[in-house]
N, C-alpha and C positions, 0 to 999 in steps of 0.2 A: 271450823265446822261448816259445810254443807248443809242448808235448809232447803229444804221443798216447802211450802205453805201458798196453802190453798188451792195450787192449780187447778184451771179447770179448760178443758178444749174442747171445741164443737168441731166438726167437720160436716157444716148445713144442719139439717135436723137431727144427728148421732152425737152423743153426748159420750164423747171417749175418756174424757179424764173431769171425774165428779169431787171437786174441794181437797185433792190428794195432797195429804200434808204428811212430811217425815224428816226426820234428820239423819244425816249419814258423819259419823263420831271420827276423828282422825284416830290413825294407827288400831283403826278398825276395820274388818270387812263383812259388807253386808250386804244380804243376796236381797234379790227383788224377783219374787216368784208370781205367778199368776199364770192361769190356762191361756191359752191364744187368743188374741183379742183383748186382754185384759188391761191392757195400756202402758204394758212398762217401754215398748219403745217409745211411742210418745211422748211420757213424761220423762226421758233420754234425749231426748231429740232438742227437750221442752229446755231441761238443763244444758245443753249444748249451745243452742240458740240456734238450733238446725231448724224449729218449729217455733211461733210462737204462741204463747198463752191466749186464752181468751178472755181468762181473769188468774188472778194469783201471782205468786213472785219466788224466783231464788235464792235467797241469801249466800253469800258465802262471808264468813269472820263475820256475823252480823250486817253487813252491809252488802244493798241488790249487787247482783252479780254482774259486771261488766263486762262486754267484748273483750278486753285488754286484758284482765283476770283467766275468760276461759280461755284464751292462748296460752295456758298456763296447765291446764286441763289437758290429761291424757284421754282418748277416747277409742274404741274399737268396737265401732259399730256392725249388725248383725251381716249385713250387707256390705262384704267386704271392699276397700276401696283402694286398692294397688293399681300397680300399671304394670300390665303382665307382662310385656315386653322389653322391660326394663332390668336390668343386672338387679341382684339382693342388696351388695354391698352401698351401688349406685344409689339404689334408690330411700336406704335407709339413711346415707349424708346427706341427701337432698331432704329426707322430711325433718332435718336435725337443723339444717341450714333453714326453711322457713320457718324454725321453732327461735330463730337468731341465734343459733349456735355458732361458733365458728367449723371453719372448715377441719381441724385437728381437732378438735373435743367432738364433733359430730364421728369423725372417722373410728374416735377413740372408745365413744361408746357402743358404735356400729361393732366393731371387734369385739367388746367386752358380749353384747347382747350377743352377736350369732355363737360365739362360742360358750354362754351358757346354754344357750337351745340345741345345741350339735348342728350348726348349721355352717359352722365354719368353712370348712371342704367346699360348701357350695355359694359361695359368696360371690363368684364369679358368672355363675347361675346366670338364667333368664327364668325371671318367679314363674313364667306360665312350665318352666320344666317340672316345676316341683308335684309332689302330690298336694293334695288339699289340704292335708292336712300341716304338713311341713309353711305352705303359704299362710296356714291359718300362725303358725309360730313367726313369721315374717311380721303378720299384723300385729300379734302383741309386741314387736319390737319397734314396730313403728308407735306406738301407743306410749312405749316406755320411753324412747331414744331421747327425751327431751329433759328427764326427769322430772316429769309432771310434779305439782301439786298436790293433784286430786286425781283418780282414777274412775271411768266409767267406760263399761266393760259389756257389752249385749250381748250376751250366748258366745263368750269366750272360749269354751271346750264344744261345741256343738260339732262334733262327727271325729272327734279326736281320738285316737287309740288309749289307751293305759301307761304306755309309753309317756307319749309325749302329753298328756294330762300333768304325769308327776313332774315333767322338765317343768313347765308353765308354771305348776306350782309352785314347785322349788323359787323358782325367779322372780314371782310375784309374792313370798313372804320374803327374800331376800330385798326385795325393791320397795318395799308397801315401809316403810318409817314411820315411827309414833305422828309425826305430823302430816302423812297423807293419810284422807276416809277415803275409800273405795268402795263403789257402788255396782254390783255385779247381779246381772239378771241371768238364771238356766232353768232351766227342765229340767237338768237332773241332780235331784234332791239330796240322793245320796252325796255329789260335789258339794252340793251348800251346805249338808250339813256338818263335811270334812272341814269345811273353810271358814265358815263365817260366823261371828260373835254373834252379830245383829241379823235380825230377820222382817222383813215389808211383805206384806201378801196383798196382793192385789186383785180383785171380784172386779169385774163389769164398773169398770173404771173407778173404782173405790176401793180406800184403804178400809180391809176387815180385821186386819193384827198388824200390829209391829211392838218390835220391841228385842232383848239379848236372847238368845235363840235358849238359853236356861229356864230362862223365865215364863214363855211361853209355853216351852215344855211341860214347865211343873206344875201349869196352871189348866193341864190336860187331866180328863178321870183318869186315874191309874189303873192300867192294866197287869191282872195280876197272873200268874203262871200257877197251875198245881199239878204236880204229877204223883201219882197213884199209884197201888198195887195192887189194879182193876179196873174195873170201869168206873170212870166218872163221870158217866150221863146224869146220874141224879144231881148233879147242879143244875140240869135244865127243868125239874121242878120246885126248885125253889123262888118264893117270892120276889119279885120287885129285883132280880137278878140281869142283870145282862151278860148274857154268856155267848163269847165272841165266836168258839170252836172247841168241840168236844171232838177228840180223838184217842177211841179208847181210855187209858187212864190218865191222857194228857187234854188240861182245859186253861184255856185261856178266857178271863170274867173281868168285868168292869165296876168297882164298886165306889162310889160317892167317898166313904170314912174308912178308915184303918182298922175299926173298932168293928165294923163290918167283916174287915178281910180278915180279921181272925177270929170270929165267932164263927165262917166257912171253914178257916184250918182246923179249927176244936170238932167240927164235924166231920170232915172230912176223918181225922184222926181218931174219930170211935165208933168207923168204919171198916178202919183198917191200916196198914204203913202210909205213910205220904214221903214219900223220897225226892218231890223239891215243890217248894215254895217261897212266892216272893214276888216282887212288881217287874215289870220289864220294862225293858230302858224305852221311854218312849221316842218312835222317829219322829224326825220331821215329815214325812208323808204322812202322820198323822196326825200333825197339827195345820198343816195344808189344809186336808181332807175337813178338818171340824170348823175352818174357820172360813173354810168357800163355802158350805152347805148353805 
């Protein structure tokens, strides 16, 4: 297992990462969400040994993390870091060969990686020919090519098609083993919530949640759905209600108990038909949203 605990980084008088503790679970993947500025490259950088602490430490198996260890560590960070003018093929045995691979096992899983990304065909490439996005599939092969460990991942799908989203995907549940935790920061919520067990939300350099992205969810008010055959404005005079959007006979309402939401259906219903009722699935942009406030 991967520990975070306690980090904390100054850059002079800016306090970017305040006591941030977490653990990242093997044969699990867990996003690391937060607004911009909010310190997840940092404490990436922090886990890397690209930056270091100002106080705090890493664990990995219980014990600090060592140089020796994260060579061991996949990483693809936000700020891509290739050599554009270098062949695909070439330069993916060369990061397999500083990873101490041999020359045949680095060639072998160069092969195996471009041909799950569809990169095959262009192996003979020069990365600056590719699009961005195709380079960006280059860097998770460098990330993988060694069979890391532990994975850690900065805005991995940032400006990527739907295409090549599901390749990455694909490859990184096919690569991700009960024994590596993966540590994945994005923007976009909708991918974390497709992907990952475990959830880290990160405020103004502080952890505000973490924990299985179930359990946070269910630890949200429930938002409840009622559709009508009519208008359903008079929810918004009732009591101590929070009522999210009334359209027509369609409302969306927030209530604390269950015993609440259906003492609204019994009303609702000697109104007139009620044709659906029930909780909706809560996102994770709304558990983001309640836990930055």
């Amino acid at each position: 297992m991967l520990r975070v605990a306690g980090l904390t980084r100054r850059f002079g008088e800016q306090l970017a990462l305040d006591d941030v503790t977490f653990d990242v679970v093997p044969g699990r993947m867990t996003g690391f969400v937060g607004a911009n500025g909010a310190g997840k490259t940092t404490t990436m950088r922090i886990i890397l040994g690209v930056l270091a602490a100002s106080a705090g430490e890493v664990r990995w198996q219980g014990e600090l993390l060592t140089p020796k260890v994260r060579q061991d560590f996949g990483y693809m960070p936000e700020e891509r870091g290739l050599y554009p003018k270098m062949k695909i093929r070439d330069q993916l045995i060369f990061f397999g060969r500083l990873h101490g691979m041999t020359q045949n096992h680095a060639a072998e899983r160069t092969d195996k990686l471009l041909g799950r990304l569809g990169l095959a065909e262009r192996a003979t490439d020069v990365l600056e020919t590719l699009s961005l996005g195709n380079q960006q599939r280059v860097q998770i092969a460098v990330a993988l090519i060694h069979q890391p460990i532990a994975l850690v991942l900065d805005e991995p799908f940032s400006g990527l098609d739907p295409l090549a989203v599901d390749a990455m995907v694909d490859l990184l549940r096919e690569e991700v083993t009960p024994e590596i935790p993966v540590l994945f920061s994005s923007h976009q919520l909708d991918l974390v919530e497709r992907l990952c067990d475990d959830l880290v939300v990160l405020s103004r350099g502080k952890v505000v949640a973490a924990g299985p992205v179930a359990e946070l969810a269910a630890s949200q008010t429930p938002t409840y759905r009622l559709v009508v055959d009519g208008d359903a404005g008079w929810l918004r005079d009732l009591p101590g209600l929070r009522v999210r959007d009334v359209a027509g006979g369609t409302a969306l309402f927030d209530v604390e108990d269950a015993g609440d939401a259906q003492q609204i259906l019994q009303q609702a219903m000697s109104r007139g038909p009620v044709l659906e009722f029930g909780p909706e699935r809560v996102a994770l942009s709304d558990v983001f949203r309640e836990a930055t406030r």
